[in-house]
Legacy VTK file of the C-alpha trace (Angstrom):
# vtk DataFile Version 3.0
C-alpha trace
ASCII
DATASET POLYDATA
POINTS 209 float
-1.469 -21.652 -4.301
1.513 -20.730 -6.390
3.269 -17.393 -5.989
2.362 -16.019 -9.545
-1.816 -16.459 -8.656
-0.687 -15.330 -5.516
0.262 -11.667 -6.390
-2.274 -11.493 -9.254
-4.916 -11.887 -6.495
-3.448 -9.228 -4.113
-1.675 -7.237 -6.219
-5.011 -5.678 -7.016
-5.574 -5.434 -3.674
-2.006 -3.868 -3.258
0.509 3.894 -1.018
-0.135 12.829 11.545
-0.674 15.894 11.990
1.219 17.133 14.751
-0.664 20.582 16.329
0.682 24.060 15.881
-1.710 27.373 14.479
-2.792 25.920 11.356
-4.657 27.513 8.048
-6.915 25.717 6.099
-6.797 26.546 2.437
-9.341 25.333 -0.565
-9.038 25.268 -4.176
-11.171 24.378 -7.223
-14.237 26.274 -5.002
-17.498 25.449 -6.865
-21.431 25.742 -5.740
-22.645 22.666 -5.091
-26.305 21.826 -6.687
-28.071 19.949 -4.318
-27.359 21.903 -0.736
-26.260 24.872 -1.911
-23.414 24.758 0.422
-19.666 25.174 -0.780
-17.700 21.841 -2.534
-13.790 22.071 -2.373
-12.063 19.572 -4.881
-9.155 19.511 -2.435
-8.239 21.163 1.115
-5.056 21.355 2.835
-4.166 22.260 6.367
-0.463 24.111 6.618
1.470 25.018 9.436
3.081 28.691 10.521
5.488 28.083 7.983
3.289 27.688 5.279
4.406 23.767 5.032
1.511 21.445 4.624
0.587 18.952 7.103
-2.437 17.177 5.709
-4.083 16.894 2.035
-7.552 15.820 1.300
-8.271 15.723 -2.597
-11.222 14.228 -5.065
-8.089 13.550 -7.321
-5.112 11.832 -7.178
-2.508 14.654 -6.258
1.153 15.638 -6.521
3.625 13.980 -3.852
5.970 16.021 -1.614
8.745 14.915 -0.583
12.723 16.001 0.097
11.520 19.518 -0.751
10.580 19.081 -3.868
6.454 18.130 -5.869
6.688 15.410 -8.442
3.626 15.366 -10.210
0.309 13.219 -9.372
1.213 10.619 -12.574
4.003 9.586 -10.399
2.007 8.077 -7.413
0.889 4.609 -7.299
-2.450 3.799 -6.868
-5.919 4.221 -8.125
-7.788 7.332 -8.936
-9.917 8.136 -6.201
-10.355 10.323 -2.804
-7.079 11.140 -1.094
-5.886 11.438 2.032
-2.241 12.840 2.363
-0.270 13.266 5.968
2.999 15.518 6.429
5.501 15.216 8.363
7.010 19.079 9.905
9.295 19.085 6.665
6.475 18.951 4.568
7.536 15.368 3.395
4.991 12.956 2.859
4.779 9.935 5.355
1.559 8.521 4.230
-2.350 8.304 3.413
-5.512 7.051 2.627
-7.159 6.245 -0.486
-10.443 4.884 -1.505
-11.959 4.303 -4.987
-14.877 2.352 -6.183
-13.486 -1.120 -6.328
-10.988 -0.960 -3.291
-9.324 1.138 -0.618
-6.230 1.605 1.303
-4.105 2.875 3.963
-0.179 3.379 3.683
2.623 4.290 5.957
6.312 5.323 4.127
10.265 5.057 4.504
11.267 8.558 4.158
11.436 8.141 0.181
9.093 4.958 -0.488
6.070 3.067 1.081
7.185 1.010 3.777
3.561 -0.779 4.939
0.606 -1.261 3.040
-2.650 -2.240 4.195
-5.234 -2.633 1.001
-8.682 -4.329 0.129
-9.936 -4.633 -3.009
-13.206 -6.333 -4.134
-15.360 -6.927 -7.814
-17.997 -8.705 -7.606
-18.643 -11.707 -5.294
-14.774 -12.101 -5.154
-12.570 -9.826 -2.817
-8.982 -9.333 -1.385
-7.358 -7.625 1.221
-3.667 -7.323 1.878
-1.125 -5.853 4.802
2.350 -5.614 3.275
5.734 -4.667 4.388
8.263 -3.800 2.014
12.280 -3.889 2.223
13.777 0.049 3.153
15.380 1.774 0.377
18.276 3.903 0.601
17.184 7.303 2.482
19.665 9.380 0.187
17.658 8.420 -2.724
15.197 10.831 -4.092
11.802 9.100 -4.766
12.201 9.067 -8.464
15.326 7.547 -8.394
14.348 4.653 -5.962
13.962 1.107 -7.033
11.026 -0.940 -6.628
11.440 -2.363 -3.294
10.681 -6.042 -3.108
7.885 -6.974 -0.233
9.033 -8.962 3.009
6.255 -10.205 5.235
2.582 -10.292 3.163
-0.437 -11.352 5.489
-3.063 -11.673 2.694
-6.944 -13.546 2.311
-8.448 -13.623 -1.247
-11.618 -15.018 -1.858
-11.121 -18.081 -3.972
-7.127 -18.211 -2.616
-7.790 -18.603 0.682
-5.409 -17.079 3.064
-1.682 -16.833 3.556
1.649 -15.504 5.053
4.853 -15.075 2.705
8.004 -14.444 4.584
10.235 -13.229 1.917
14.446 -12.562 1.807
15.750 -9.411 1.168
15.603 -9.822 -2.814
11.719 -10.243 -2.616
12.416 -13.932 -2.937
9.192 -16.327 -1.022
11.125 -18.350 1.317
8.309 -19.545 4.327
4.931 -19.622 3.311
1.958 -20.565 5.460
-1.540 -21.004 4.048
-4.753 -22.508 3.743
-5.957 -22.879 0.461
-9.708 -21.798 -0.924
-10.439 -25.525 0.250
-9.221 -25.421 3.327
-6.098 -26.913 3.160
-3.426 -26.223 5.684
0.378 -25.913 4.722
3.505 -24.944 5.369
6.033 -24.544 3.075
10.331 -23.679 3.360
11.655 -22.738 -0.227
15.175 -22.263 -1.202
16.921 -19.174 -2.979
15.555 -20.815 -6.614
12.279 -21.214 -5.302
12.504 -24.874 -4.915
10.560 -26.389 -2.207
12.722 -27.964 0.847
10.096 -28.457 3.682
7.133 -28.750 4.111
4.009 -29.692 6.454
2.174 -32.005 5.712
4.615 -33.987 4.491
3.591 -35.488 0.749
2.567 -39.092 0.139
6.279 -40.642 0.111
6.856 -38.758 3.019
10.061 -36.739 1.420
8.581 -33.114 1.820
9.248 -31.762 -1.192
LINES 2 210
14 0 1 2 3 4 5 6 7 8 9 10 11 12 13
194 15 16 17 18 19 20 21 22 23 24 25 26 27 28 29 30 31 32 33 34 35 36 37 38 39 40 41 42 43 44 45 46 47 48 49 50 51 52 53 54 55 56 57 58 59 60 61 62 63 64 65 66 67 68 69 70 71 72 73 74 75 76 77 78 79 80 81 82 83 84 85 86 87 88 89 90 91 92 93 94 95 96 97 98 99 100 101 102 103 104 105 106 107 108 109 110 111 112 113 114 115 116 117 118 119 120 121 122 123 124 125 126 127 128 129 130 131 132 133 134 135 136 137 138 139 140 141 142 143 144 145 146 147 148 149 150 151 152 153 154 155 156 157 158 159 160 161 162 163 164 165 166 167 168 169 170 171 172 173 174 175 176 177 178 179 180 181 182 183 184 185 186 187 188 189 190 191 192 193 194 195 196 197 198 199 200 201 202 203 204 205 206 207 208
């Protein structure tokens, strides 16, 4: 499986409240047709401080983090139902999301996603995905950090097979263990150009490469 069908097939598939007197606060308040009963686009749950500790919205919403909101356009992921956890700062630290064709859960750095655990499907064909990314420099305001190249991706798609990319600190494959959609076994050792310099099996004239 080469590394470019490799992250088209998961990169589809590829964003805790802590107790205290809490207050639970809605917004977009509408009557809903069917029961009767209340429907909230969104609720949040803030602490004494008025900081908020959890987010759960029908849209994709604004991120908080280092005390300031950047707006929703600058979160990755799909639209869908949101699930946002605080930390006591009011920083985000991660969530849940779920749409129609996948869902996922993430856990950050203090200013970028740190692990990723996503599924995606369409069809008869599916993916799912846990990802750890390289750490970012904590000064660095969210909108000013780089995308951070993955390390370790532990990945099945369904007509990839499934697979484990150890990765250097540029984002650069360098062990990668797999069995193909056919059920092939291997284990490859690639250099810093991506050249292959081990692997298992061996091929025919026995070289490895």
């Amino acid at each position: 499986m080469g590394q470019c069908d490799r992250r088209a097939a998961i990169g589809a598939a590829a964003a805790l409240l802590v107790g205290g007197t809490t207050v639970m606060a809605g917004s977009g308040t509408a009557q809903a047709e069917t029961s009767g009963e209340q429907a909230r686009k969104s609720f949040r749950v803030v602490d004494r401080r008025g900081r908020q500790r959890f987010l759960v919205s029908s849209s994709k919403p604004p991120i908080s983090s280092g005390g300031r909101t950047y707006p929703a356009d600058q979160r990755q992921g799909p639209e869908g139902t949101y699930l946002i956890f605080n930390d006591g700062d009011g920083n985000e630290k991660g969530g849940i999301v779920s749409s129609s064709v996948g869902a996922g859960i993430s856990l950050d750095y203090t200013n970028a996603q740190a692990i990723t655990l996503a599924t995606r499907w369409e069809g008869v064909h599916g993916a799912a995905m846990l990802e750890m990314k390289h750490m970012p420099d904590p000064a660095l305001p969210i909108d000013r950090v780089p995308a951070m190249p993955p390390r370790v991706q532990l990945g099945y798609s369904t007509p990839e097979g499934a697979f484990l990319v150890l990765s250097d600190s540029r984002g650069r494959p360098r062990i990668v263990l797999e069995i193909d959609g056919d059920d092939n076994p291997m284990i490859k050792v690639l250099d810093s150009e991506g050249k292959m310099v081990g692997r298992l099996p061996e091929t025919p004239d026995g070289q490895g490469t």
